[in-house]
Short mmCIF file of the C-alpha atoms (twelve columns), coordinates in Angstrom:
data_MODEL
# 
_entry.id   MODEL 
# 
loop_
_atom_site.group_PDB 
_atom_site.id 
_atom_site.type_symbol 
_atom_site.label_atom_id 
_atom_site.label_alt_id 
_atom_site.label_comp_id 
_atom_site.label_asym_id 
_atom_site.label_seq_id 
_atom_site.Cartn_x 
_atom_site.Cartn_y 
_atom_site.Cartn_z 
_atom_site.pdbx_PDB_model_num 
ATOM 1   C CA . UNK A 1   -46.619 -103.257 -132.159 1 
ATOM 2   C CA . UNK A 2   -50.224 -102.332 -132.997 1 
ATOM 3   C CA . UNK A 3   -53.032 -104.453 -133.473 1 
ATOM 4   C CA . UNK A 4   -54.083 -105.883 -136.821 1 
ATOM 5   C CA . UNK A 5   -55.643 -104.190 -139.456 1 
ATOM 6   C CA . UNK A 6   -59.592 -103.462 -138.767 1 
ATOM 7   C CA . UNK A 7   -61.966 -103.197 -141.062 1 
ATOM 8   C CA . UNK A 8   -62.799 -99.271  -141.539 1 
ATOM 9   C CA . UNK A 9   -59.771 -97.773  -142.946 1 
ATOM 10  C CA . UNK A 10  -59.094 -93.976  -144.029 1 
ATOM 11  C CA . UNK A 11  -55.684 -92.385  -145.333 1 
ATOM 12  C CA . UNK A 12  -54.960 -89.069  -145.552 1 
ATOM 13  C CA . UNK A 13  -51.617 -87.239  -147.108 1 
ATOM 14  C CA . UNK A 14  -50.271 -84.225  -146.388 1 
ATOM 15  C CA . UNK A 15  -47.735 -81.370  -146.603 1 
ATOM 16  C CA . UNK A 16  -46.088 -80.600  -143.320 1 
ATOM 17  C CA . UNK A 17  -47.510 -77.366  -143.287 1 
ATOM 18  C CA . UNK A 18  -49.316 -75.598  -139.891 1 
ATOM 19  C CA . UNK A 19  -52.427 -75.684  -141.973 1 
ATOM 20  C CA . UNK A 20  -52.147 -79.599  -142.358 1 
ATOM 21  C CA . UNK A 21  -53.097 -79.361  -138.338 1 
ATOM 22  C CA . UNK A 22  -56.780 -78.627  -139.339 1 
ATOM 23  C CA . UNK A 23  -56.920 -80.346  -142.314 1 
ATOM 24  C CA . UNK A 24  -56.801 -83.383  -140.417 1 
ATOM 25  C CA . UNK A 25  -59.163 -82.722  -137.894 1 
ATOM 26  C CA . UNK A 26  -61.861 -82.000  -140.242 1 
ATOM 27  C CA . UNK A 27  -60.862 -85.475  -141.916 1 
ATOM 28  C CA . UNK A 28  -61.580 -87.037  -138.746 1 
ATOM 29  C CA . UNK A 29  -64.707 -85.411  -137.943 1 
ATOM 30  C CA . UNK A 30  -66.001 -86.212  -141.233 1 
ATOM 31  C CA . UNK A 31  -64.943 -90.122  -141.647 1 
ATOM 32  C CA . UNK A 32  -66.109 -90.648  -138.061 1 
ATOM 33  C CA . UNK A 33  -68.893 -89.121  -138.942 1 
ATOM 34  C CA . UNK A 34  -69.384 -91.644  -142.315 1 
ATOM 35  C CA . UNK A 35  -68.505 -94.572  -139.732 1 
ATOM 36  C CA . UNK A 36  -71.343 -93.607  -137.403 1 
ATOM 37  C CA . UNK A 37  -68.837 -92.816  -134.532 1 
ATOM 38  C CA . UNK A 38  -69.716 -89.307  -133.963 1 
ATOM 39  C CA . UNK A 39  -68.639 -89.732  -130.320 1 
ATOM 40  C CA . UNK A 40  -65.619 -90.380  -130.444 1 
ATOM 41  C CA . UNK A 41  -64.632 -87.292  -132.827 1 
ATOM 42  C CA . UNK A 42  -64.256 -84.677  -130.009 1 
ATOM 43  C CA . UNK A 43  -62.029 -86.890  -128.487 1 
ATOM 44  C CA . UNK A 44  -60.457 -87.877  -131.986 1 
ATOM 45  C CA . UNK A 45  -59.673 -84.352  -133.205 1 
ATOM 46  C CA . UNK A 46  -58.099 -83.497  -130.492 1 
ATOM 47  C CA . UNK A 47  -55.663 -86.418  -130.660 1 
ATOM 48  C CA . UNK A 48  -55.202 -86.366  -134.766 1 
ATOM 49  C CA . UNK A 49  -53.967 -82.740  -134.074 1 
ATOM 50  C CA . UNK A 50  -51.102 -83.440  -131.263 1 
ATOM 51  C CA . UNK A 51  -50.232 -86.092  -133.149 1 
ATOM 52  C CA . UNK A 52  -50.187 -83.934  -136.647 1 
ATOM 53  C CA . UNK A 53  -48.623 -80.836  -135.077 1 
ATOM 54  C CA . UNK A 54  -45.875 -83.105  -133.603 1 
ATOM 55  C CA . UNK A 55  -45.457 -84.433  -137.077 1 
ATOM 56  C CA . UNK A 56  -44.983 -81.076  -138.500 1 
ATOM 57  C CA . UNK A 57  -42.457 -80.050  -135.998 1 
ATOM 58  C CA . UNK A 58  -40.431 -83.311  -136.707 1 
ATOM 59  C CA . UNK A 59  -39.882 -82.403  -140.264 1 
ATOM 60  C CA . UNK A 60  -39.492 -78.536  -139.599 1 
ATOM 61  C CA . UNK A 61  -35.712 -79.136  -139.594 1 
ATOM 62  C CA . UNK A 62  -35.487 -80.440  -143.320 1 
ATOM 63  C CA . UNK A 63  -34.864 -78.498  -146.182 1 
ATOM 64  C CA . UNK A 64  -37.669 -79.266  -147.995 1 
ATOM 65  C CA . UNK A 65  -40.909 -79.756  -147.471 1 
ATOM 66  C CA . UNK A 66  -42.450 -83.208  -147.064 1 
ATOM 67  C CA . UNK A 67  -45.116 -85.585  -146.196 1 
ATOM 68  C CA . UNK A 68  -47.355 -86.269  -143.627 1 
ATOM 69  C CA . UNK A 69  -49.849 -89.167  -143.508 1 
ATOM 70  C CA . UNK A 70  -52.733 -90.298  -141.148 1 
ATOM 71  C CA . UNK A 71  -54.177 -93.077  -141.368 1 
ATOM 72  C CA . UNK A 72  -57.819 -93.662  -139.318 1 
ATOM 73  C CA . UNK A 73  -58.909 -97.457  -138.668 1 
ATOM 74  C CA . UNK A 74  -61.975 -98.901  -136.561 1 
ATOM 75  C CA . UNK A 75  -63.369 -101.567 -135.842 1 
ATOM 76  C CA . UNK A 76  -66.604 -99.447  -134.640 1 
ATOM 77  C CA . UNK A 77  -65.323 -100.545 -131.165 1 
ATOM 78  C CA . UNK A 78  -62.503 -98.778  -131.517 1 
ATOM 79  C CA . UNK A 79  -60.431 -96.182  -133.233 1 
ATOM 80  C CA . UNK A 80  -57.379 -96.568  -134.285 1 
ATOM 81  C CA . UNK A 81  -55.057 -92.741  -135.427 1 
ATOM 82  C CA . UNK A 82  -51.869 -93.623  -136.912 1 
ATOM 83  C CA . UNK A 83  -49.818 -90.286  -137.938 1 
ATOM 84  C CA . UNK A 84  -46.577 -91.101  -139.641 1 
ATOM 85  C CA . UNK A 85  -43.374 -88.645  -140.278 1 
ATOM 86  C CA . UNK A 86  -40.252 -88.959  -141.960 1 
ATOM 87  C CA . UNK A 87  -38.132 -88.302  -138.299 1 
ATOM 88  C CA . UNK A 88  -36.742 -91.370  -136.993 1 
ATOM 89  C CA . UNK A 89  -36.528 -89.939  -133.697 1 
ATOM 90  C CA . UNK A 90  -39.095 -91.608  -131.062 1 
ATOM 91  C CA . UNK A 91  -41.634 -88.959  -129.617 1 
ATOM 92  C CA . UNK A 92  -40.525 -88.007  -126.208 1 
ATOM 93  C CA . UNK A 93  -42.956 -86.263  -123.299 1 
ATOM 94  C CA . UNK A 94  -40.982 -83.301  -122.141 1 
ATOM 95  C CA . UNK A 95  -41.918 -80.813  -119.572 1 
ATOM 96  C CA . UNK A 96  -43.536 -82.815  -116.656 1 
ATOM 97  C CA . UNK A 97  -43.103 -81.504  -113.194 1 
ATOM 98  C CA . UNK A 98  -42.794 -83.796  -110.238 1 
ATOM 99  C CA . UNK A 99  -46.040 -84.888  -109.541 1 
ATOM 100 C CA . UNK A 100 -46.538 -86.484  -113.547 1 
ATOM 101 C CA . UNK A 101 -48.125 -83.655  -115.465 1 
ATOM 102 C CA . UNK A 102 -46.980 -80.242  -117.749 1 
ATOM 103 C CA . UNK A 103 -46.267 -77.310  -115.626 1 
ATOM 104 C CA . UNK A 104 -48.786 -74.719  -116.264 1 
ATOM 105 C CA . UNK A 105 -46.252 -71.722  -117.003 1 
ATOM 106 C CA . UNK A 106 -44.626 -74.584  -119.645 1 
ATOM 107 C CA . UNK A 107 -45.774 -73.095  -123.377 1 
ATOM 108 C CA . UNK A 108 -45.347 -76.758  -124.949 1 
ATOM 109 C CA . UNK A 109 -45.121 -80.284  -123.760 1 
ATOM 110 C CA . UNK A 110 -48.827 -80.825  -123.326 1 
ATOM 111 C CA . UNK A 111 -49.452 -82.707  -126.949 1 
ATOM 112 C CA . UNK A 112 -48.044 -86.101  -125.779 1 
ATOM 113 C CA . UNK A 113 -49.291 -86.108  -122.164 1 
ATOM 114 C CA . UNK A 114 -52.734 -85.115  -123.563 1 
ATOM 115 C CA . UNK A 115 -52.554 -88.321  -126.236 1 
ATOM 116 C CA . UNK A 116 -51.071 -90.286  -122.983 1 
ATOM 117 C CA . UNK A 117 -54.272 -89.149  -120.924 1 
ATOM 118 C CA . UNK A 118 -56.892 -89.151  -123.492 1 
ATOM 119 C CA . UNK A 119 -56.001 -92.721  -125.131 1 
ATOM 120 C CA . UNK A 120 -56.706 -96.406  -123.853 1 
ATOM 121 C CA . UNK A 121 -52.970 -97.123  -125.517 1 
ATOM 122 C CA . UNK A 122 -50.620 -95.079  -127.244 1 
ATOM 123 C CA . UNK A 123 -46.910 -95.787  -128.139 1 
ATOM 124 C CA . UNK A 124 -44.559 -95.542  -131.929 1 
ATOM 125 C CA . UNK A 125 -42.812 -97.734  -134.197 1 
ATOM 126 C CA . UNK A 126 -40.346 -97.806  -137.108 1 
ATOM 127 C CA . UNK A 127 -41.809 -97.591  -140.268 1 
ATOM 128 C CA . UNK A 128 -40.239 -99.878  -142.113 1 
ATOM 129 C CA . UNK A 129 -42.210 -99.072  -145.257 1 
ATOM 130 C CA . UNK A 130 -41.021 -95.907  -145.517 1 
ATOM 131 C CA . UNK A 131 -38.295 -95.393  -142.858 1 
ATOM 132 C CA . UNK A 132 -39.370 -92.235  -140.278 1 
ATOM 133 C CA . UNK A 133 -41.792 -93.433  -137.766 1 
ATOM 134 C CA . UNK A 134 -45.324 -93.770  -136.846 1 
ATOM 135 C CA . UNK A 135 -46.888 -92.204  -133.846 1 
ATOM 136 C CA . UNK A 136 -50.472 -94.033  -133.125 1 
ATOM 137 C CA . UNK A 137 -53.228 -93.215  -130.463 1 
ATOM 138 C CA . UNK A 138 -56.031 -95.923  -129.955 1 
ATOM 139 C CA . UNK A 139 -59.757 -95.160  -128.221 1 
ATOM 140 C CA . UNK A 140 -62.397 -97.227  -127.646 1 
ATOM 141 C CA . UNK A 141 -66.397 -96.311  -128.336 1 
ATOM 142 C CA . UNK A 142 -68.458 -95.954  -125.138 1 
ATOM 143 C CA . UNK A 143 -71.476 -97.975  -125.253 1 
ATOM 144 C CA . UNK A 144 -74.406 -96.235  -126.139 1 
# 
């Protein structure tokens, strides 16, 4: 389950499009930006758009097109990226070779492992508010 609420809170809806990808990366850069957490955003866009672009591939297989929402939250300690779909299916890190990581000649199967590597904690729940499921990513501010 993921922590409480914080404080800072930004929500952002979209079509599951490819161009919803950097749409929400330039929402992130911007509201981290407006929070004063400009170092975290390199980290942060790279993050919101795994998480988006495995959102859009989740709902590629429906017939129409539908929603995609991200929801930023910090505590200015840390960031909290929330990116729900309508899929109930859990995310799943594909592609790893022996040793733990993607294999290089692999074209996909990076976007989780990089969330995996780049986050303090990541993991997914059941929305219950709107059935599907939320994928979230949480990182923590270096001190300055």
């Amino acid at each position: 389950m993921i922590p409480d609420p914080l404080p800072l809170r930004s929500h952002l809806e979209l079509g599951s499009l490819p161009t919803a990808v950097p749409c929400a990366r330039l929402h992130a850069r911007q509201v981290l930006w407006e929070w004063g957490l400009n170092g975290l955003a390199e980290t942060a866009e790279l993050l919101v758009s795994e998480l988006v672009t495995n959102a859009v591939k989740a709902t590629a297989g429906y017939d129409r097109l539908l929603p995609i929402r991200l929801l930023l939250s910090s505590d200015k300690e840390r960031l909290l990226i929330e990116v729900w779909d309508v899929d109930p299916r859990p995310p799943v890190l594909t592609g790893l070779g022996e040793d733990g990581i993607p294999a290089l000649g692999n074209e996909g199967g990076r976007g989780l492992f990089l969330v995996a590597t780049l986050s303090q904690r990541w993991n997914w729940y059941a929305s219950r508010q709107w059935g599907g499921k939320v994928v979230w990513s949480e990182i923590v501010a270096k001190l300055q």
